[in-house]
Jmol script that loads the backbone (N, CA, C; Angstrom):
load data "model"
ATOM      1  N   UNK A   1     -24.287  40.949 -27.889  1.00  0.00           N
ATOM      2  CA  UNK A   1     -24.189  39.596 -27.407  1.00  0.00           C
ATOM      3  C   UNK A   1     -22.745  39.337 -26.972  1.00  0.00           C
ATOM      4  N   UNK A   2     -22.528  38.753 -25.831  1.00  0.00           N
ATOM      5  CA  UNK A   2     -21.032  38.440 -25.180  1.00  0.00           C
ATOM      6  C   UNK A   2     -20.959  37.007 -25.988  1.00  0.00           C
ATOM      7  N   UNK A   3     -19.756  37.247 -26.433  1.00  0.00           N
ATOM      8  CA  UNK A   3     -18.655  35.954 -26.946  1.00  0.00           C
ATOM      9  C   UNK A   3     -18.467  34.820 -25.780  1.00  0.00           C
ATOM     10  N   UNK A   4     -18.674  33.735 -25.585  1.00  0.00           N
ATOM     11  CA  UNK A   4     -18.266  33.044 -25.148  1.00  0.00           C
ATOM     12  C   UNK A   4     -17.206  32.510 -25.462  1.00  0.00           C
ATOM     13  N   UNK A   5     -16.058  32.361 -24.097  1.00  0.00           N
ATOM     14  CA  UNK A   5     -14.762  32.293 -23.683  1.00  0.00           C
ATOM     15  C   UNK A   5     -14.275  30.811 -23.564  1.00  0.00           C
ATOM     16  N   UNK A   6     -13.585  30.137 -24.339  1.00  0.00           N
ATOM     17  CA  UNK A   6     -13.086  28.637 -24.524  1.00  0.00           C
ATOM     18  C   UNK A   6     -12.639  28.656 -22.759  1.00  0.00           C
ATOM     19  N   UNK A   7     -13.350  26.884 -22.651  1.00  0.00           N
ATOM     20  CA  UNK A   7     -13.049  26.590 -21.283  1.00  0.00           C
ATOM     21  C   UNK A   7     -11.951  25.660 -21.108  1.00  0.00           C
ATOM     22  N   UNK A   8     -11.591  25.100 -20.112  1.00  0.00           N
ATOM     23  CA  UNK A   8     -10.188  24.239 -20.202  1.00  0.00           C
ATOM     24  C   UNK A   8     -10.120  22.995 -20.947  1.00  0.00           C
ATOM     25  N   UNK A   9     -11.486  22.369 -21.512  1.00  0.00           N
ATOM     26  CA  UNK A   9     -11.523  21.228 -22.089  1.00  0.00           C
ATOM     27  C   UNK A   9     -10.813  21.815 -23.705  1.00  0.00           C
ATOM     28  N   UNK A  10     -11.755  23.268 -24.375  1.00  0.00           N
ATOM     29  CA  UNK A  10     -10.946  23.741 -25.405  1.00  0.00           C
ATOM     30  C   UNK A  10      -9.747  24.055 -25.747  1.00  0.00           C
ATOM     31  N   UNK A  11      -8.948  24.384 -24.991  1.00  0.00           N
ATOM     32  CA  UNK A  11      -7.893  24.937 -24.803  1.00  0.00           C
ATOM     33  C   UNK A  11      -6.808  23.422 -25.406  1.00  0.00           C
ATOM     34  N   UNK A  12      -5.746  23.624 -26.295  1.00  0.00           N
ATOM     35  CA  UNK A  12      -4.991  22.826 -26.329  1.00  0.00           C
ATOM     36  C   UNK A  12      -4.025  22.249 -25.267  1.00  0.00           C
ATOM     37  N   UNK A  13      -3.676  20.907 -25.088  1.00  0.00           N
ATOM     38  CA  UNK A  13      -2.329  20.577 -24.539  1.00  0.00           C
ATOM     39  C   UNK A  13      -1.301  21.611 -24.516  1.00  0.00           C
ATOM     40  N   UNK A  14      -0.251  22.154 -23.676  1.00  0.00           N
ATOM     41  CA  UNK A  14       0.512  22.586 -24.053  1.00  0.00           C
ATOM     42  C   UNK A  14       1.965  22.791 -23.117  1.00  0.00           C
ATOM     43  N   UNK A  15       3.002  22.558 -23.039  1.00  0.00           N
ATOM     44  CA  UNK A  15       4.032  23.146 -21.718  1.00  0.00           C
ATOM     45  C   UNK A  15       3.818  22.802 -20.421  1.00  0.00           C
ATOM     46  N   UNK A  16       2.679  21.617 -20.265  1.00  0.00           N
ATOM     47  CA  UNK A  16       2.556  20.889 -18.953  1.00  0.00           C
ATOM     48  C   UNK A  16       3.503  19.133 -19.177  1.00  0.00           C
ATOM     49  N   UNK A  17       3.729  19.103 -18.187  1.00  0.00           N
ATOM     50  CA  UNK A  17       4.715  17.484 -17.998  1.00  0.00           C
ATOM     51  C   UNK A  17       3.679  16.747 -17.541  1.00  0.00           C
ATOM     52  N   UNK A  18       2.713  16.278 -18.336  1.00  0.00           N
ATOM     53  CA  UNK A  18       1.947  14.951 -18.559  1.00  0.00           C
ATOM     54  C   UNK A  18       2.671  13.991 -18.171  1.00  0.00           C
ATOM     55  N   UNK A  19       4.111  13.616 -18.665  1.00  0.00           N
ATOM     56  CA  UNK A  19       5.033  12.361 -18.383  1.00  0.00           C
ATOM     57  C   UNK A  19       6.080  12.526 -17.467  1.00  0.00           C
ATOM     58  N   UNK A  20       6.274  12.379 -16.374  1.00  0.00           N
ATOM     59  CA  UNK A  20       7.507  12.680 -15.486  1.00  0.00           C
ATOM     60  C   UNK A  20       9.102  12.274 -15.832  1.00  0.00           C
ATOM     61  N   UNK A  21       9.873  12.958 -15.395  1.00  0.00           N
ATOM     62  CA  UNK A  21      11.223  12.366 -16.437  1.00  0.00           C
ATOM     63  C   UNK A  21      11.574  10.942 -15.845  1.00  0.00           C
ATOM     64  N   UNK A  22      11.828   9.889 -16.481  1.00  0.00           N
ATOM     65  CA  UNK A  22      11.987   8.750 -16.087  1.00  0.00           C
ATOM     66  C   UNK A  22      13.147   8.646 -16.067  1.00  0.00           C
ATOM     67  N   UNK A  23      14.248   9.761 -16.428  1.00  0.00           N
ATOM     68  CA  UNK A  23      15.790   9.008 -16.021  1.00  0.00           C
ATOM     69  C   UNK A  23      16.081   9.457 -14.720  1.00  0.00           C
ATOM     70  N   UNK A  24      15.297   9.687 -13.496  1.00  0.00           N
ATOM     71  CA  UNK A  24      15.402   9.196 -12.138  1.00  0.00           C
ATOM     72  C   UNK A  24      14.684   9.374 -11.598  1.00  0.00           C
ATOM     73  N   UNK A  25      14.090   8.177 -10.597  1.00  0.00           N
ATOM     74  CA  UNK A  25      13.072   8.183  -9.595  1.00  0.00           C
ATOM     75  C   UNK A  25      13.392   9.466  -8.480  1.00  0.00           C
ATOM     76  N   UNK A  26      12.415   9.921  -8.133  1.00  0.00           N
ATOM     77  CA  UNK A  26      12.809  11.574  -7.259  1.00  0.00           C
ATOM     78  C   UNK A  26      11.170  11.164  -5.994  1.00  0.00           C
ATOM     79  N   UNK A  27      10.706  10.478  -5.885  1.00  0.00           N
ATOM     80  CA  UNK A  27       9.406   9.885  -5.045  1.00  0.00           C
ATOM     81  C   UNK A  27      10.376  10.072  -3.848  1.00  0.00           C
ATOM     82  N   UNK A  28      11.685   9.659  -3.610  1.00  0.00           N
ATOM     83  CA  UNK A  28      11.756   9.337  -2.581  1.00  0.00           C
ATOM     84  C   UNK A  28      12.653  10.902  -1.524  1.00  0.00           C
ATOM     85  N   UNK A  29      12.546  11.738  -2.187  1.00  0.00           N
ATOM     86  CA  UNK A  29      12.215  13.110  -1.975  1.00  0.00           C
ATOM     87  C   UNK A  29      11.645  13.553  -1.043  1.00  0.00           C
ATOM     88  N   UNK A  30      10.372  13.332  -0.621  1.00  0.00           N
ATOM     89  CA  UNK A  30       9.183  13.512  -0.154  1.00  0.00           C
ATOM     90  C   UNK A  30       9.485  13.530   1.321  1.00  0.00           C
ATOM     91  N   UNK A  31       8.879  14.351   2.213  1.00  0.00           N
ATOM     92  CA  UNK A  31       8.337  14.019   3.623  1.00  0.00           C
ATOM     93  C   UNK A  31       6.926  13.536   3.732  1.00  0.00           C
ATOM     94  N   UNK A  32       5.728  14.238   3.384  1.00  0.00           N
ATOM     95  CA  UNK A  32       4.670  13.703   2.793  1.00  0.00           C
ATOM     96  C   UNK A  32       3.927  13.619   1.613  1.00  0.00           C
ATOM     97  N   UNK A  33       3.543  12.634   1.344  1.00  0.00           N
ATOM     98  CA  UNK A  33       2.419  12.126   0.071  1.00  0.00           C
ATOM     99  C   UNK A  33       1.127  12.101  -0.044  1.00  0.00           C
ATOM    100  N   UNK A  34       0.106  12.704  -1.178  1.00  0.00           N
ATOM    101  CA  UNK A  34      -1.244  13.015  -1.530  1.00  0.00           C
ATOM    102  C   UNK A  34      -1.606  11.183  -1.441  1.00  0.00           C
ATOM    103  N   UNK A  35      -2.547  10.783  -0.749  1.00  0.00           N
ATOM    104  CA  UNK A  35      -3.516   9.756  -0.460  1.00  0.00           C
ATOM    105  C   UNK A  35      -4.997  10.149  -0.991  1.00  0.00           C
ATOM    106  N   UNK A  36      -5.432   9.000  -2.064  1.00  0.00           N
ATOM    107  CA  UNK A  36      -6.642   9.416  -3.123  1.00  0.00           C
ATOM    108  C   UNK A  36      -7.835   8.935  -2.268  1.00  0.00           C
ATOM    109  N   UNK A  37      -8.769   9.512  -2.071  1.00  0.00           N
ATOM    110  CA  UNK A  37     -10.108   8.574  -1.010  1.00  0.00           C
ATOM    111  C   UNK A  37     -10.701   8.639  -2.205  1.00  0.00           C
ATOM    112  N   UNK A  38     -11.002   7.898  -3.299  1.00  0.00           N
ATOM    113  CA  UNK A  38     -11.738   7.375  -4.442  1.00  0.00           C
ATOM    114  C   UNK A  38     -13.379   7.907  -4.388  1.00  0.00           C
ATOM    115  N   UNK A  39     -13.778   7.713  -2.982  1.00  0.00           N
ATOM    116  CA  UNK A  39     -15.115   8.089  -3.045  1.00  0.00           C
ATOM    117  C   UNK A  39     -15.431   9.282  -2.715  1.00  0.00           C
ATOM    118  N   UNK A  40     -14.877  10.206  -2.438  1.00  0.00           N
ATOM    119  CA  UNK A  40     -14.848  11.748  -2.903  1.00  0.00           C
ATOM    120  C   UNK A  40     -14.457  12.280  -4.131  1.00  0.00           C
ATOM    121  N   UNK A  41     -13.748  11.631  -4.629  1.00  0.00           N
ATOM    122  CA  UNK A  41     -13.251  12.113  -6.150  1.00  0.00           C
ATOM    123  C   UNK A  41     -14.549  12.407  -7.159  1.00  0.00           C
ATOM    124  N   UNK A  42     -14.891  13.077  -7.315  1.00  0.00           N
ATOM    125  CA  UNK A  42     -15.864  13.274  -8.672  1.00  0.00           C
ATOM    126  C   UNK A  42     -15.177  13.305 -10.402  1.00  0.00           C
ATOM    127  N   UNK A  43     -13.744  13.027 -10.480  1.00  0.00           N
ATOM    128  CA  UNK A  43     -13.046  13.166 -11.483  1.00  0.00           C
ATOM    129  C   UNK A  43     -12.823  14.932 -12.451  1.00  0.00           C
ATOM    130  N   UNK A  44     -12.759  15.646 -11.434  1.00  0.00           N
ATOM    131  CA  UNK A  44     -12.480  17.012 -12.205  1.00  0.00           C
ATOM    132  C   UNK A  44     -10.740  17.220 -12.873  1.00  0.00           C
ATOM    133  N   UNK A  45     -10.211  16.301 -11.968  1.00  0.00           N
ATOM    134  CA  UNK A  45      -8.719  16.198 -12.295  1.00  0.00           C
ATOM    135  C   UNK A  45      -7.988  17.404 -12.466  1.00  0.00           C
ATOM    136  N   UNK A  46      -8.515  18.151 -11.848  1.00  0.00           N
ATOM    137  CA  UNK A  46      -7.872  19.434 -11.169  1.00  0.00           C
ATOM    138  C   UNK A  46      -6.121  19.045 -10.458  1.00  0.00           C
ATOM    139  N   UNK A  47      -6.195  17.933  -9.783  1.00  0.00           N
ATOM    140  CA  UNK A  47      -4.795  17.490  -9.635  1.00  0.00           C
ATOM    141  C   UNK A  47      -3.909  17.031 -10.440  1.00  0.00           C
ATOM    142  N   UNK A  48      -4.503  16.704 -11.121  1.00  0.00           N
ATOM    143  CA  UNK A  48      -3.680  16.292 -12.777  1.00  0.00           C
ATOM    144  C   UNK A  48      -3.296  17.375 -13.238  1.00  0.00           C
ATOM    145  N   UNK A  49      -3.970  17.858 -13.429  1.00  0.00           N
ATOM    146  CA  UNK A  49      -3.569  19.302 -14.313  1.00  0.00           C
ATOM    147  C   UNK A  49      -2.612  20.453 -13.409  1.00  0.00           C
ATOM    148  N   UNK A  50      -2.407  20.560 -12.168  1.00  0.00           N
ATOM    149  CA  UNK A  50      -1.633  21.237 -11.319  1.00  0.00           C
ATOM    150  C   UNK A  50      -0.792  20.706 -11.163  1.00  0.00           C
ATOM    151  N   UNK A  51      -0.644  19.357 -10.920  1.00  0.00           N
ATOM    152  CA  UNK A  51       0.406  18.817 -10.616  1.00  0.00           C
ATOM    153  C   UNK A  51       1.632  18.650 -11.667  1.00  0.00           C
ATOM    154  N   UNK A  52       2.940  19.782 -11.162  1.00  0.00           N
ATOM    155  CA  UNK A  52       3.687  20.399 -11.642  1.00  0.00           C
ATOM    156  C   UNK A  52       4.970  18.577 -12.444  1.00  0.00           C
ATOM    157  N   UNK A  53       4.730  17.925 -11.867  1.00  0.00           N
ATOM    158  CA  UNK A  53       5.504  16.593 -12.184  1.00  0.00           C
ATOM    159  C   UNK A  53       4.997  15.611 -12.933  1.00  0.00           C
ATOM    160  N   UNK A  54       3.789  15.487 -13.296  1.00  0.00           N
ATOM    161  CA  UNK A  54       3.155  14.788 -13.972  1.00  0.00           C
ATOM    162  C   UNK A  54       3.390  13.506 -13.291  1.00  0.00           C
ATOM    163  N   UNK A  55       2.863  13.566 -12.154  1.00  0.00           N
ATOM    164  CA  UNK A  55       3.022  12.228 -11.552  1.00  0.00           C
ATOM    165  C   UNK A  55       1.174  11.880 -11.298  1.00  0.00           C
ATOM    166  N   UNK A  56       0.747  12.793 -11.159  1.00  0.00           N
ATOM    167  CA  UNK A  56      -0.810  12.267 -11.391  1.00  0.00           C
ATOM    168  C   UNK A  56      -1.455  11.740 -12.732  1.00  0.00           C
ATOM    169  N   UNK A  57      -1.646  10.879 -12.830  1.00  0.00           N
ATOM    170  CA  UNK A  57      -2.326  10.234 -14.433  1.00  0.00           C
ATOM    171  C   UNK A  57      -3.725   9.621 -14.541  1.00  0.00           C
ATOM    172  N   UNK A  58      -4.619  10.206 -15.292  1.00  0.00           N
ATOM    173  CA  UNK A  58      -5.158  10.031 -15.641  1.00  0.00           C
ATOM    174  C   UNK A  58      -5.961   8.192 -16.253  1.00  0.00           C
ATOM    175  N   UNK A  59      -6.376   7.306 -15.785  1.00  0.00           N
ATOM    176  CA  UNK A  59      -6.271   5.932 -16.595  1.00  0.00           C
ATOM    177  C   UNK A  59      -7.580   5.711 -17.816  1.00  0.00           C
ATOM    178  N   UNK A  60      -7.515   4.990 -18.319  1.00  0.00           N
ATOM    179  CA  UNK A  60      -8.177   4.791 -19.273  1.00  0.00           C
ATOM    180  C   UNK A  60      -9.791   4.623 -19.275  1.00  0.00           C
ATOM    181  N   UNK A  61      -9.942   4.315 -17.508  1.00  0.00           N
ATOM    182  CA  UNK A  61     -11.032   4.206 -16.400  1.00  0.00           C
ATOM    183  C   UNK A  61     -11.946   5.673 -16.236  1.00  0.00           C
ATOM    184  N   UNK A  62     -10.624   6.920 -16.516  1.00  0.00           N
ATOM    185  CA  UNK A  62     -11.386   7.966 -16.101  1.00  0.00           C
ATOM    186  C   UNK A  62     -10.690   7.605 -14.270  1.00  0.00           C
ATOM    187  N   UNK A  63     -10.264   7.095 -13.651  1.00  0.00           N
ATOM    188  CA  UNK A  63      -9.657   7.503 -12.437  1.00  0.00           C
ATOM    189  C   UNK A  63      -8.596   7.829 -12.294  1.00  0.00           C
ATOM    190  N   UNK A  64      -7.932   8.214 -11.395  1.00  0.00           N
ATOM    191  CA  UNK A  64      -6.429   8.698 -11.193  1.00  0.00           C
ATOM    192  C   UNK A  64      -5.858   7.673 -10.334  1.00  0.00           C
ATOM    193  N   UNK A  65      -4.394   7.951 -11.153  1.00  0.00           N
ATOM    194  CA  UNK A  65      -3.692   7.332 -10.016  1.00  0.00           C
ATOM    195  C   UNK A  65      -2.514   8.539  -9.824  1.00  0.00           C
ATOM    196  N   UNK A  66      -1.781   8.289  -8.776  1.00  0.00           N
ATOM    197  CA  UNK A  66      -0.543   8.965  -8.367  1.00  0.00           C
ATOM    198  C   UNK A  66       0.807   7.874  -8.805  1.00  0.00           C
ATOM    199  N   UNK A  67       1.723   8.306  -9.402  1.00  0.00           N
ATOM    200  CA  UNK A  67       2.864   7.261  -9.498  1.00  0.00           C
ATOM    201  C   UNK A  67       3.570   8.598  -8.519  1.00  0.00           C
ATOM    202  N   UNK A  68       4.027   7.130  -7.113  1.00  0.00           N
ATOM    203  CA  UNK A  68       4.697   7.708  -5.937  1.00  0.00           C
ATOM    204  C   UNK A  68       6.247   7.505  -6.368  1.00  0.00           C
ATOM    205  N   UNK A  69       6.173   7.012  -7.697  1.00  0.00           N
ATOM    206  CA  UNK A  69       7.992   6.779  -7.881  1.00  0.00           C
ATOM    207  C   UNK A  69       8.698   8.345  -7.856  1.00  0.00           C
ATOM    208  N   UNK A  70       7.755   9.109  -8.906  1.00  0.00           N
ATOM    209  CA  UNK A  70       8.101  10.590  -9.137  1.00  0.00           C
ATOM    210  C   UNK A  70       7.414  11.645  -8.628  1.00  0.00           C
ATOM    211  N   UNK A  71       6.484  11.195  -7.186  1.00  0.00           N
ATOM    212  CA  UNK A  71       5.910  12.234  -6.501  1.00  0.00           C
ATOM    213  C   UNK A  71       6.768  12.880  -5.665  1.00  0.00           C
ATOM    214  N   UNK A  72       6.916  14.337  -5.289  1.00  0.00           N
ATOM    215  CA  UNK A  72       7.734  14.835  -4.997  1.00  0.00           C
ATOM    216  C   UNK A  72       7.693  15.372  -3.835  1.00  0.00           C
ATOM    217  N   UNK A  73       5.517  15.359  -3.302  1.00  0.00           N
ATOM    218  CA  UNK A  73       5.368  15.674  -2.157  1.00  0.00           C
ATOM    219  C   UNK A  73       4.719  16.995  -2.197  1.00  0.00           C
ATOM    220  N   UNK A  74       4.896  17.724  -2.748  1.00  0.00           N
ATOM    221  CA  UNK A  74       4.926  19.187  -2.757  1.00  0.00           C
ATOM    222  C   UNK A  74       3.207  19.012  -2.431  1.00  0.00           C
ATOM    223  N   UNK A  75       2.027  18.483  -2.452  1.00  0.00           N
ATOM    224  CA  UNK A  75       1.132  18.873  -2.034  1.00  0.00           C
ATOM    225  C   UNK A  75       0.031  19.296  -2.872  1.00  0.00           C
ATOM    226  N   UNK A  76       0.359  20.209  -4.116  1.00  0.00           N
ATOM    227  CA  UNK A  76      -0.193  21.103  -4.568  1.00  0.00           C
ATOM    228  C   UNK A  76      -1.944  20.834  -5.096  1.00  0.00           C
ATOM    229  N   UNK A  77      -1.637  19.216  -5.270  1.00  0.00           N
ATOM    230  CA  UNK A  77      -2.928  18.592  -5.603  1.00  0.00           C
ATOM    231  C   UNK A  77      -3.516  18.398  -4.569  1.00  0.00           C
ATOM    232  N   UNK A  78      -3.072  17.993  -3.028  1.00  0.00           N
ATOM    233  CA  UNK A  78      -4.441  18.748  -1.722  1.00  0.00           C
ATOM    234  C   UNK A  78      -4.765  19.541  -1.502  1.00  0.00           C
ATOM    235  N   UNK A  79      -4.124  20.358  -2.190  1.00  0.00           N
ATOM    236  CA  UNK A  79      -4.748  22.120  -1.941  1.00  0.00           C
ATOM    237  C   UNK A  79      -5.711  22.351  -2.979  1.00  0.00           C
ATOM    238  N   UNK A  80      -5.493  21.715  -4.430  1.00  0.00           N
ATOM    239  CA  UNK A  80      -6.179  22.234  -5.429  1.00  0.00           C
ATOM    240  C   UNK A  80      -7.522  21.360  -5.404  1.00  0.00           C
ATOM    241  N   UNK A  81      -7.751  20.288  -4.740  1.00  0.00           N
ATOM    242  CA  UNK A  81      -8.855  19.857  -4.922  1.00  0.00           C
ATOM    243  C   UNK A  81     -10.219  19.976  -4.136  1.00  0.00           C
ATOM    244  N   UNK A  82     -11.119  20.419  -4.690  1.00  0.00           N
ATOM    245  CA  UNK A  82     -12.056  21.263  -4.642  1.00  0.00           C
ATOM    246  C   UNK A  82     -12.637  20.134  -3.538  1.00  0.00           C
ATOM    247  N   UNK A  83     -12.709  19.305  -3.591  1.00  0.00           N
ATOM    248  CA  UNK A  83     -13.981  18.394  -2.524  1.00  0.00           C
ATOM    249  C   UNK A  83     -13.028  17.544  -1.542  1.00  0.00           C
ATOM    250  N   UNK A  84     -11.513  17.800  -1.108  1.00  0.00           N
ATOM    251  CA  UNK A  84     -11.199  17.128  -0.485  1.00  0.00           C
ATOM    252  C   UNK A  84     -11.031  15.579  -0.592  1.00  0.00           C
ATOM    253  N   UNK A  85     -10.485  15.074  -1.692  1.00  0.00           N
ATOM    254  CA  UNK A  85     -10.408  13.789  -1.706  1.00  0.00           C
ATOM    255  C   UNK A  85      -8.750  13.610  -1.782  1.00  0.00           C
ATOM    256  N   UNK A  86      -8.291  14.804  -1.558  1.00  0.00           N
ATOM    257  CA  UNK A  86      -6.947  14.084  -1.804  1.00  0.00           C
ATOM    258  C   UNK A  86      -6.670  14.570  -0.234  1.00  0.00           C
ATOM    259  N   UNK A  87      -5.527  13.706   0.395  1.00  0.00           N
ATOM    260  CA  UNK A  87      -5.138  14.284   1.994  1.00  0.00           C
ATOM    261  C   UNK A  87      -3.502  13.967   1.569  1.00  0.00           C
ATOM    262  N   UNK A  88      -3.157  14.881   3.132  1.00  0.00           N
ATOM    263  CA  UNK A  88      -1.387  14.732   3.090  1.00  0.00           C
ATOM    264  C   UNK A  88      -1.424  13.593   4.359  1.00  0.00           C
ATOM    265  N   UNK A  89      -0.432  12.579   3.774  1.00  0.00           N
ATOM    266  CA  UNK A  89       0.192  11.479   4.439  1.00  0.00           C
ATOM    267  C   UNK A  89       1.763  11.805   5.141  1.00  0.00           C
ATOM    268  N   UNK A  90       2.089  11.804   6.249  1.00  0.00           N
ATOM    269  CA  UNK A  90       3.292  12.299   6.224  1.00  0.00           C
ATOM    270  C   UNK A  90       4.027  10.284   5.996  1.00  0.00           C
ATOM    271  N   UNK A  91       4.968  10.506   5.286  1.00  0.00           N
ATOM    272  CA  UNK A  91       5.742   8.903   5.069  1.00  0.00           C
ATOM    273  C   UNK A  91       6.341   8.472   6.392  1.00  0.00           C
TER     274      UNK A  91
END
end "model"
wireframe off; spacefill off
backbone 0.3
color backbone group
């Protein structure tokens, strides 16, 4: 019988920046910014979890938001999301 392999919900917290550093706004960094289309989102939060700044958060709703104070632009959450709900905005 194969062992079944802990999936990402098992797996502990660990060495990701959930909280972005708040001793300076860095948003304004950016050439372009991830724009959320809400009604594609299915909530896998695949961008949360990639997103290297912890500027994607999670709300209490179960939706995301982006805080653009400490978004940095880099993208990584339009690439990682599986159904296209996130797009690049150039500012």
């Amino acid at each position: 019988m194969t062992e079944r392999l802990p999936g990402w919900r098992d797996i502990p917290i660990g060495g990701v920046a959930f909280k972005p550093s708040e001793e300076y706004k860095t948003g304004d960094w950016r050439v372009f910014r991830p724009v959320l289309n809400k009604e594609k989102c299915n909530r896998c939060y695949l961008c949360h979890f990639y997103c290297p700044e912890g500027a994607i958060k999670v709300l209490d709703t179960g939706d995301i938001e982006i805080d653009y104070d400490y978004c940095k632009g880099c993208l990584i959450c339009v690439n990682e999301c599986p159904r296209g709900a996130l797009e690049s905005v150039q500012e």
